[in-house]
C-alpha positions in Angstrom: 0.0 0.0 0.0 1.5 3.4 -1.1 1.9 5.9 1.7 1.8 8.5 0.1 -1.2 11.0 -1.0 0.4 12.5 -4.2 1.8 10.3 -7.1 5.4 11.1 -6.3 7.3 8.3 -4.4 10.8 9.8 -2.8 14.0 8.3 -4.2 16.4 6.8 -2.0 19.6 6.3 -3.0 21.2 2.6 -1.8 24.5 1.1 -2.3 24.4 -1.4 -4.9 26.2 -3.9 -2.4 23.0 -3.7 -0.1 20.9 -4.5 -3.1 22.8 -7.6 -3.6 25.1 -6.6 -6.3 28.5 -8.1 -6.6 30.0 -4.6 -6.7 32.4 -4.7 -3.8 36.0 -4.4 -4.2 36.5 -8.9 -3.3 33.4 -9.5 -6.0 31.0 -10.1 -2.9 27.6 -8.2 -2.1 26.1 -7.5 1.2 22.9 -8.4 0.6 19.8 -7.3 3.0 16.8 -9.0 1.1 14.6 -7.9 4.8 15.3 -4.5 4.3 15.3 -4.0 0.8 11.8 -5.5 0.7 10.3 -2.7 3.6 11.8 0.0 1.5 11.0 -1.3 -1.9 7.6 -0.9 -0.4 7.7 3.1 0.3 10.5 4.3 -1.8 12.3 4.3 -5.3 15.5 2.7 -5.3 18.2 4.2 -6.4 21.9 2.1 -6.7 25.0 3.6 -6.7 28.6 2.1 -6.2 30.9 5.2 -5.9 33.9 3.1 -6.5 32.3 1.2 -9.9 31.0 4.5 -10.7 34.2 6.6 -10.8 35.3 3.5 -13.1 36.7 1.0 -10.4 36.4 -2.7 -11.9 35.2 -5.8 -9.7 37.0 -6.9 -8.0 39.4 -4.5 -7.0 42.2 -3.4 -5.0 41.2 -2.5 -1.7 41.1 1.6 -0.9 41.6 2.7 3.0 41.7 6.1 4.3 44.8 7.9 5.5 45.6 10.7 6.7 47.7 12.8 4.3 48.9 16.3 6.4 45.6 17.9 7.1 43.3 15.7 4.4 41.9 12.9 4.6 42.8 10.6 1.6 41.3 7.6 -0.1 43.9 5.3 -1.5 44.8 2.1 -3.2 46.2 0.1 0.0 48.6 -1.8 -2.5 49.4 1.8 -4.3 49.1 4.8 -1.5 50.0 7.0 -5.0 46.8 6.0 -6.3 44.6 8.6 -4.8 40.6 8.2 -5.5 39.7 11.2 -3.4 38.7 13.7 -6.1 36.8 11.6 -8.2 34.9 10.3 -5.3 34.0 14.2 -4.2 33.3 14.9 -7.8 30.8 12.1 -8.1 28.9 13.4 -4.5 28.1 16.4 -6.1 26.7 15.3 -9.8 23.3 16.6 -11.4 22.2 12.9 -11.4 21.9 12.9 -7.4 20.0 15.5 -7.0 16.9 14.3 -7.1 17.4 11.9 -3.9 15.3 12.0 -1.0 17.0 10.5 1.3 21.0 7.7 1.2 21.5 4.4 2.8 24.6 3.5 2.3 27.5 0.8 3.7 29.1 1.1 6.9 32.8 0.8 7.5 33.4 1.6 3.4 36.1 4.0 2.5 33.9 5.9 -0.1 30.2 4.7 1.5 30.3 4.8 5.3 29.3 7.7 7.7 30.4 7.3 11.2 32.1 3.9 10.9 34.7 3.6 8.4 38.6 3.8 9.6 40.8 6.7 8.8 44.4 5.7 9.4 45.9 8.4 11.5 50.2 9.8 10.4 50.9 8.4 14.2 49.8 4.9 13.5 46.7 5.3 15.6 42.9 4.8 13.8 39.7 7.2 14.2 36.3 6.4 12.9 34.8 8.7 10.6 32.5 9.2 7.1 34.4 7.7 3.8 35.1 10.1 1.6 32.2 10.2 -1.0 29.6 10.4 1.9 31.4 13.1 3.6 30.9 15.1 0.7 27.2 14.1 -0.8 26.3 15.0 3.3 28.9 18.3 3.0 26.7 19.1 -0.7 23.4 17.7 0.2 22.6 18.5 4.4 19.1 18.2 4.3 19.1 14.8 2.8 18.8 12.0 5.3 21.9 9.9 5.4 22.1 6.6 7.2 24.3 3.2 7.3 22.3 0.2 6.3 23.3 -1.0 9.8 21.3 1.4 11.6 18.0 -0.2 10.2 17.9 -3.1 11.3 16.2 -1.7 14.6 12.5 -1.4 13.6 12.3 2.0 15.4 15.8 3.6 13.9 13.9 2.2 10.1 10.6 3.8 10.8 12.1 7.3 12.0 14.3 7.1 8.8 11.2 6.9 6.5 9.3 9.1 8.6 12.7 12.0 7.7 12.5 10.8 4.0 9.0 11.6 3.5 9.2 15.0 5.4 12.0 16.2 3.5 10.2 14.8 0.2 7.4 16.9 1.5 9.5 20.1 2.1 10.9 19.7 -1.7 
């Protein structure tokens, strides 16, 4: 049953590894048939792969976080001259994501995650912060509800997601 009392259904956007897409870097998915089903039910969904979309293959090298002076970086672990930060930023801020109601995207993920992923500190040590293509759709897009597939799985953190998804659908 459709929620909603106009014919437009918000967009969320969903990493394509949620959705069961072989996309990650080691050729796997993370698959969350439960929750894709509850959303499929109120939303559009939207897939994106930052990595595959700035032209990584599958599988591929593994990218980490570092800190590079005052930046935070996202490099090849194999390659730290292979620096994916820019495209990644460039991608959070393309026309075709505009129209997105609210994200749900991968915890711990160099490009996806939002409070989990590790950023490797210049004195060995290891904070937990956003990966660098949700930092900037979040920096771009503030009133867009961002959240870590993770976080759902509590009936009450999924409800008060959709619940900020339609509102700011609403306030569009």
């Amino acid at each position: 049953m459709n929620r909603f009392s106009t014919k437009t259904v918000p967009n969320i956007a969903i990493s394509r590894c949620l959705l069961g897409e072989a996309v990650r870097y080691d050729g796997n998915s993370k698959f969350q048939p439960n929750l894709i089903k509850k959303l499929e039910a109120v939303f559009t969904l939207i897939p994106i792969c930052p990595e595959v979309e700035i032209g990584l293959g599958v599988p591929r090298p593994p990218i980490h976080i570092i800190e590079m002076g005052a930046e935070l970086r996202a490099v090849v672990i194999e390659d730290p001259d292979i620096d994916l930060t820019q495209p990644l930023q460039e991608l959070a801020s393309e026309k075709s994501l505009l129209d997105i109601d609210g994200f749900i995207v991968k915890a711990r993920s160099p490009s996806c995650g939002l409070d989990s992923t590790p950023h490797l500190i210049e004195d060995g040590s290891t904070i937990y912060g956003a990966g660098i293509f949700s930092a900037a759709y979040k920096k771009a897009n503030p009133l867009v509800p961002m959240v870590e597939a993770e976080t759902l799985e509590s009936p009450q953190e999924l409800e008060k997601f959709i619940e900020e998804v339609i509102t700011a659908a609403s306030n569009c």
